[in-house]
C-alpha positions as CSV (number, residue, x, y, z in Angstrom):
1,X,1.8,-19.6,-12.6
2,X,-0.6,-19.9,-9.9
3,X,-4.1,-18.3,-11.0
4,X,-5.6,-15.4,-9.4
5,X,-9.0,-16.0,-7.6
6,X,-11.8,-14.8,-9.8
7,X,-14.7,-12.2,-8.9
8,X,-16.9,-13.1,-6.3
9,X,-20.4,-12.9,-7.7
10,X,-22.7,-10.1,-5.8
11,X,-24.5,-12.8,-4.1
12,X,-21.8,-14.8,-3.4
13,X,-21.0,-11.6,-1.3
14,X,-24.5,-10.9,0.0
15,X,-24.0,-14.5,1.2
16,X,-21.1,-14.4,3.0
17,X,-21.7,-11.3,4.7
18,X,-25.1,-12.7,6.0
19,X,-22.9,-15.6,7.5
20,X,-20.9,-12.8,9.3
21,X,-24.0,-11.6,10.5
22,X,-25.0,-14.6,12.1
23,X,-24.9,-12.9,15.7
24,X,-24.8,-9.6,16.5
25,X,-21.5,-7.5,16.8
26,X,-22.1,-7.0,20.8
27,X,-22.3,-11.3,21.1
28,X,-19.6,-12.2,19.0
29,X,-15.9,-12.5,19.8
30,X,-13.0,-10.3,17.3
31,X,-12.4,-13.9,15.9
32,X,-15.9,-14.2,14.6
33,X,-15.9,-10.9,12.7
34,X,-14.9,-10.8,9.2
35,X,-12.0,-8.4,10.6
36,X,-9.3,-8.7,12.5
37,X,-7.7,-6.5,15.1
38,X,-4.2,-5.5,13.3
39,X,-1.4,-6.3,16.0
40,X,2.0,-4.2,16.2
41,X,4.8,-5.7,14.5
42,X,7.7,-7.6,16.2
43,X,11.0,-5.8,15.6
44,X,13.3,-9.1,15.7
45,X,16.5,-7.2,14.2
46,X,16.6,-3.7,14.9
47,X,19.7,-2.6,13.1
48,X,18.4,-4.1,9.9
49,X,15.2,-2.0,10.3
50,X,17.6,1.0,11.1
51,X,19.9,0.7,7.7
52,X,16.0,-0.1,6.0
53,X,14.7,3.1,7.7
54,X,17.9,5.1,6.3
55,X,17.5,3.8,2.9
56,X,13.7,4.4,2.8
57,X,14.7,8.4,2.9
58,X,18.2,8.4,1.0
59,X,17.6,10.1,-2.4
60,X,20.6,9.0,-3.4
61,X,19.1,6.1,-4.6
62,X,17.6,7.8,-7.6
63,X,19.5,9.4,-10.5
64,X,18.5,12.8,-9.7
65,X,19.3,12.7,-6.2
66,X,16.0,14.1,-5.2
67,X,14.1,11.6,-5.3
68,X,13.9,8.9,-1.9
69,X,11.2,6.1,-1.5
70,X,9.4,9.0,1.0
71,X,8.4,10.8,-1.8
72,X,5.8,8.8,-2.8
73,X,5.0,7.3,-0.5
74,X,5.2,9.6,2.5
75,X,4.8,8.5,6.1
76,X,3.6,11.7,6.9
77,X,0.4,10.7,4.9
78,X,-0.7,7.7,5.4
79,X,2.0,6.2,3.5
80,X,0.8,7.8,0.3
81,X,1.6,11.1,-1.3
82,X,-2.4,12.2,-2.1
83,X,-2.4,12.7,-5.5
84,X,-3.7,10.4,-8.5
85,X,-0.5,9.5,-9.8
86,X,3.2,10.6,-8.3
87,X,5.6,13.1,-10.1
88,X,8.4,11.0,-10.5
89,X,12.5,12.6,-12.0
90,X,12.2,15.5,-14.3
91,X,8.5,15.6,-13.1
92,X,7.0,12.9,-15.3
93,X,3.6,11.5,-14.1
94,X,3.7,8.4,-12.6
95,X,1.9,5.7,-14.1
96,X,-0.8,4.5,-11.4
97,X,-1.9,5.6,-8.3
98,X,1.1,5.2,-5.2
99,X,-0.9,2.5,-2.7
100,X,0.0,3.0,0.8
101,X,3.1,1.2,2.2
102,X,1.3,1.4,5.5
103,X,0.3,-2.2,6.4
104,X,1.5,-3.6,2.9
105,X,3.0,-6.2,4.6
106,X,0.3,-8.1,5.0
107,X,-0.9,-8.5,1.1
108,X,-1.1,-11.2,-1.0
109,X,0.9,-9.5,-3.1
110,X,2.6,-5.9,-4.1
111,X,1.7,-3.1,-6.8
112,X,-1.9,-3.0,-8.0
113,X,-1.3,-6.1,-10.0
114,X,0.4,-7.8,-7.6
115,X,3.5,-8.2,-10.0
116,X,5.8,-8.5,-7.0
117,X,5.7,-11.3,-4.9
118,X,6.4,-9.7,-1.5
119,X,8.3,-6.2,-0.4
120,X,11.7,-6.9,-1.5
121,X,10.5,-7.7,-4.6
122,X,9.0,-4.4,-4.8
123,X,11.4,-2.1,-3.7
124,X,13.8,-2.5,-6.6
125,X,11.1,-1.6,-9.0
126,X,11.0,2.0,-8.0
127,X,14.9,2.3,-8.5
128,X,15.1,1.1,-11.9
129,X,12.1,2.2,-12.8
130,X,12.5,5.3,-15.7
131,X,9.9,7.4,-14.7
132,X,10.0,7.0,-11.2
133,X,13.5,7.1,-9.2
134,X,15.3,6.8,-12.5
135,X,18.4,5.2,-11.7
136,X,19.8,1.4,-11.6
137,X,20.4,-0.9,-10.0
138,X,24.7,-0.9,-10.6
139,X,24.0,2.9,-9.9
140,X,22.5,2.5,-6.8
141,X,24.7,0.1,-5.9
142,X,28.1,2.0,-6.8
143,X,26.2,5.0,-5.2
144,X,26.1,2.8,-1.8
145,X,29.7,1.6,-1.7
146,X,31.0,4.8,-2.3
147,X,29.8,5.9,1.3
148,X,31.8,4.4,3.6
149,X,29.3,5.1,6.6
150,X,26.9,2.8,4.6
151,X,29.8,0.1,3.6
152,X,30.4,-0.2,7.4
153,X,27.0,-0.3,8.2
154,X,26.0,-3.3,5.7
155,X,28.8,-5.1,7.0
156,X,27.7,-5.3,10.2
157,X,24.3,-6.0,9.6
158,X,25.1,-8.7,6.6
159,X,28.5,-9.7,7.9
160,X,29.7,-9.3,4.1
161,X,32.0,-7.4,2.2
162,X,30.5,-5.8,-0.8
163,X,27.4,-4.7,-0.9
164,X,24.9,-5.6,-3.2
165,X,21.1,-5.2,-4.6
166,X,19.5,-7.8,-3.0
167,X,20.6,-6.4,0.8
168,X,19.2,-3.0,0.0
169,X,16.0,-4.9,-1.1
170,X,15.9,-6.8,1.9
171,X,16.9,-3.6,4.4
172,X,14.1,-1.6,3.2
173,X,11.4,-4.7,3.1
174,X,12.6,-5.2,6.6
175,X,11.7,-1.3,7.4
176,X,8.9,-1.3,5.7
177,X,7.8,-4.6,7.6
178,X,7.5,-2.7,10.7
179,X,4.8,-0.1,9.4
180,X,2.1,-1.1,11.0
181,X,-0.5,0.7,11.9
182,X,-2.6,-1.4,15.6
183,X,-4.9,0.1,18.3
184,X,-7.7,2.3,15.6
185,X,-11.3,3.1,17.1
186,X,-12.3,-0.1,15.6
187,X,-9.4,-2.3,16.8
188,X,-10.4,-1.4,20.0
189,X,-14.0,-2.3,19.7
190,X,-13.0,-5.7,18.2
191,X,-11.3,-6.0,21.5
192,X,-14.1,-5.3,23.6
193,X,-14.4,-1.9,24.1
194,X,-18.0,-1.3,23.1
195,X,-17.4,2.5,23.4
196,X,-14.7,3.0,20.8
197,X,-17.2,3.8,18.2
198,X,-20.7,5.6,18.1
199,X,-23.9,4.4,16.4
200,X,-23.2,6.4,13.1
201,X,-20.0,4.6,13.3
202,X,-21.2,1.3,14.4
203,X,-23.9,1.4,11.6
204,X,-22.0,1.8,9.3
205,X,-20.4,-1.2,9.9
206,X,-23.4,-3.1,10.2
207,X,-24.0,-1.8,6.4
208,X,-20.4,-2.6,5.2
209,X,-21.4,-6.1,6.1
210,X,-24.7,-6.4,5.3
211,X,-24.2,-4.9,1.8
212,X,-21.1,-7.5,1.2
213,X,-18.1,-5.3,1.5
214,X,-17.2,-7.3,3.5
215,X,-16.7,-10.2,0.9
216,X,-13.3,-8.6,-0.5
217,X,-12.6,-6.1,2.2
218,X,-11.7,-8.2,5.6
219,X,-9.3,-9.5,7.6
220,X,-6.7,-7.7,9.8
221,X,-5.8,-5.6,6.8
222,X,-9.2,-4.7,5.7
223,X,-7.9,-6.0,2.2
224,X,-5.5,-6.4,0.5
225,X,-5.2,-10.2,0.6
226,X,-6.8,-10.9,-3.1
227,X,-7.6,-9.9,-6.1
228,X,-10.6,-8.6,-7.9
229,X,-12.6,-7.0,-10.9
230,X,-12.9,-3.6,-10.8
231,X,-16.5,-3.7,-11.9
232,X,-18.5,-6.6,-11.1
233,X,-22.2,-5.7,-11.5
234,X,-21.5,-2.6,-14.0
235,X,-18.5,-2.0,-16.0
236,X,-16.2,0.7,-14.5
237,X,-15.4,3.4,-17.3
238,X,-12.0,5.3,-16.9
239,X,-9.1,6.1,-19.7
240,X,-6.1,4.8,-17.4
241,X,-4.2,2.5,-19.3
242,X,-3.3,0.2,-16.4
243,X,-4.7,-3.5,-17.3
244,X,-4.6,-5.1,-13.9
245,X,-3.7,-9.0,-13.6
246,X,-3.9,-9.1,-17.4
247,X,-0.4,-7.6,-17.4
248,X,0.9,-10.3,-15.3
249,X,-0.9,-13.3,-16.0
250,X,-1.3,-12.7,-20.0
251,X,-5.0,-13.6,-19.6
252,X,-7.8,-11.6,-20.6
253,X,-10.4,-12.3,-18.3
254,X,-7.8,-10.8,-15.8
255,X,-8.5,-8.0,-17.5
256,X,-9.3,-4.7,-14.9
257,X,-8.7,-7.0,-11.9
258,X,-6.3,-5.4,-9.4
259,X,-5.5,-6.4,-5.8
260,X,-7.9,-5.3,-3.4
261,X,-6.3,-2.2,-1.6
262,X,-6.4,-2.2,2.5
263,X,-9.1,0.0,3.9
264,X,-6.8,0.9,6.7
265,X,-6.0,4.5,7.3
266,X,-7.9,4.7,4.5
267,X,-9.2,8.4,5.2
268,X,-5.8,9.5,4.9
269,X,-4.9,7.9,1.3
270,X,-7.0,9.9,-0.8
271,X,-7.3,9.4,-3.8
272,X,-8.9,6.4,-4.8
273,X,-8.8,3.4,-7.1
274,X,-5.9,2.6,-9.2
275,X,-6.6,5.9,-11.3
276,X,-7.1,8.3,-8.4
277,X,-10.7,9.0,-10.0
278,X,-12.5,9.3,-6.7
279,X,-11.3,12.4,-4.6
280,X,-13.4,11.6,-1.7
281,X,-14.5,8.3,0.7
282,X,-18.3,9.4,0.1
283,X,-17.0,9.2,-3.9
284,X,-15.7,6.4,-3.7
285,X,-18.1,4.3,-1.3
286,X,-21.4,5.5,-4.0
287,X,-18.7,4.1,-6.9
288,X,-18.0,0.6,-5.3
289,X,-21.6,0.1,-4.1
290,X,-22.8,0.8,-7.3
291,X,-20.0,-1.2,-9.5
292,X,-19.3,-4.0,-7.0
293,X,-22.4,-4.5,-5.7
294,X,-25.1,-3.0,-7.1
295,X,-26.4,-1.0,-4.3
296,X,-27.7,2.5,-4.5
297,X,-26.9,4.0,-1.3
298,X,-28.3,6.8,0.4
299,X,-26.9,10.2,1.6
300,X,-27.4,8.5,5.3
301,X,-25.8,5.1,4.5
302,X,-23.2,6.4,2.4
303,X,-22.1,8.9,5.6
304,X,-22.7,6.2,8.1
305,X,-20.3,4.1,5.9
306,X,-17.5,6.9,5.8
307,X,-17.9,7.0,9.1
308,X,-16.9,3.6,9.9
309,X,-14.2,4.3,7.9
310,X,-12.4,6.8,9.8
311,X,-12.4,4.3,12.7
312,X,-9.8,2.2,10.8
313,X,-7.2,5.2,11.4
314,X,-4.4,3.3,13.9
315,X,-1.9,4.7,15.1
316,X,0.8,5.9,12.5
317,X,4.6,5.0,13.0
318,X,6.8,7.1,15.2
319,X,9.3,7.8,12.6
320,X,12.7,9.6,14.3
321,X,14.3,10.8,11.1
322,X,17.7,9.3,10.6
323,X,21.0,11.1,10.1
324,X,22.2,10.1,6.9
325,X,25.4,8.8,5.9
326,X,28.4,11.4,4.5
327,X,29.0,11.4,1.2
328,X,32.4,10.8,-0.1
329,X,34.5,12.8,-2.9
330,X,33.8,10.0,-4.9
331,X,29.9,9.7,-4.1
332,X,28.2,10.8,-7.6
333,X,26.7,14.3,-6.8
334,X,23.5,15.0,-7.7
335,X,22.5,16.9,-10.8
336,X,18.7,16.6,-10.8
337,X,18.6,18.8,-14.2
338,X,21.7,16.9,-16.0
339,X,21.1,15.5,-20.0
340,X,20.5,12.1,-19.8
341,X,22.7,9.9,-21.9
342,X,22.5,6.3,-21.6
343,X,21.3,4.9,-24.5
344,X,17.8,3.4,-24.1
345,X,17.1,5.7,-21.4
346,X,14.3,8.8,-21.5
């Protein structure tokens, strides 16, 4: 198994920050800043993204039939559901903290410690998954092909007769694919629009760099293409049970590293951290400069960095809800409140 990058030393950061800072923001070109302008995504098969799109907000995907992939992570809200950790069927607490879909496209990996590959390798987690959707795969599955606007729909889109786990994987990926969220305040100053942002805001990015955010938080995402040790310079104390890359990797000095989340939007995906612990940006900006890089902020800094923050906001996807397909009279109805039976099962 390939290994996972280790932590980047504080002045590893300070040091490639100060590279960053080589010229100042209004001489340099986008490319020469540590981040990227995101781009919209390129819709290459629309009525896959379509079937995705109605998947994304079918609850009959989960066992209670209450439950759709929207509920946690709700594109009404920055692709989160703002709340430490997601109430999942028969209200259990979920075990970590729902990262945004928004953007999740572009990292290295998905789930906090980066377990799936890519986002068809995520989406069947939630499915299966006891305390979140509940259900199974052969459920869902039976569920699907019981539907007959759905069989007709996968066959057109698949050119198959059956349909199967690994197309409902793909469909939502595919949706999901397309949630991108271009043209934010700071996009457009990347471009060359030196009015998109103010001073405050424009400070605050000077600081971001400067202080080495910028060493783990870059690129077009703004993250979420590595992985990293929650506490670098001082240990971060919490009682979540979540390990990190340790899970994955079996390796203890993996131990509390996670995949670095996106900064985009990030004003809108409160809480923070894999826990949820920091109910605020101003929160969690005093935790990671203290933690990551052993900077005391001040009240002015640590609003100048918030500030730069809420530039990041893009434009959110233009969602047109879909019209679901009919159940049939042999579509499982759902019973969010019936006993739970299969063996093994909670």
């Amino acid at each position: 198994m390939k290994r996972n990058p280790r932590p980047l030393s504080t002045a590893l950061a300070l040091a490639l920050a100060s590279l960053a800072l080589a010229a100042t923001p209004a001489a340099v070109a986008a490319d020469a800043e540590p981040i990227q302008p995101l781009e919209p995504a390129k819709v290459t098969d629309p009525a896959k993204v379509e079937l995705g799109k109605k998947l994304w907000f079918d609850p009959r995907l989960s066992r209670s039939g209450f439950i759709s992939c929207n509920s946690c992570h709700n594109l009404s809200m920055g692709g989160s559901d703002n709340v430490a950790a997601s109430v999942g069927d028969r209200w259990q607490k979920g075990g970590i903290n729902s990262p945004t879909v928004l953007n999740s496209v572009l990292n290295i990996a998905q789930f906090w410690d980066g377990r799936a590959k890519d986002l068809a390798d995520q989406a069947g987690g939630p499915i299966a998954n006891p305390i979140e959707m509940n259900s199974t795969h052969e459920a869902a599955v039976a569920t699907l092909r019981s539907i007959p606007g759905y069989v007709a729909e996968f066959k057109s889109v698949y050119k198959v007769e059956a349909i199967d786990i690994q197309q409902i994987t793909d469909a939502l990926a595919t949706f999901e694919a397309t949630l991108v969220t271009p043209n934010s305040r700071f996009d457009q100053w990347l471009k060359g629009d030196k009015t998109a942002i103010t001073d405050v805001e424009l400070k605050g990015y000077q600081l971001f760099k400067t202080s080495g955010c910028v060493a783990c938080h870059n690129g077009p995402a703004v993250g979420g293409n590595m992985f990293q040790k929650m506490g670098v310079v001082a240990e971060y104390k919490t009682n979540h049970p979540a390990e990190g890359r340790s899970a994955v990797t079996g390796n203890v000095i993996d131990r509390f590293t996670f995949k670095v989340p996106t900064l985009r939007n990030v004003e809108l995906t409160y809480p923070y951290f894999h826990d949820g612990a920091a109910q605020t940006l101003a929160e969690a900006v005093d935790i990671m400069g203290r933690l990551q890089l052993g900077r005391v902020y001040s009240a002015e800094e640590n609003a100048q960095i918030v500030a730069f923050l809420k530039t990041l906001t893009g434009d959110q996807p233009q969602i047109t809800m879909p019209i679901l397909p009919v159940s049939s009279d042999q579509t499982p109805r759902p019973d969010p409140f019936a006993p739970i039976v299969a063996p093994g099962r909670r």
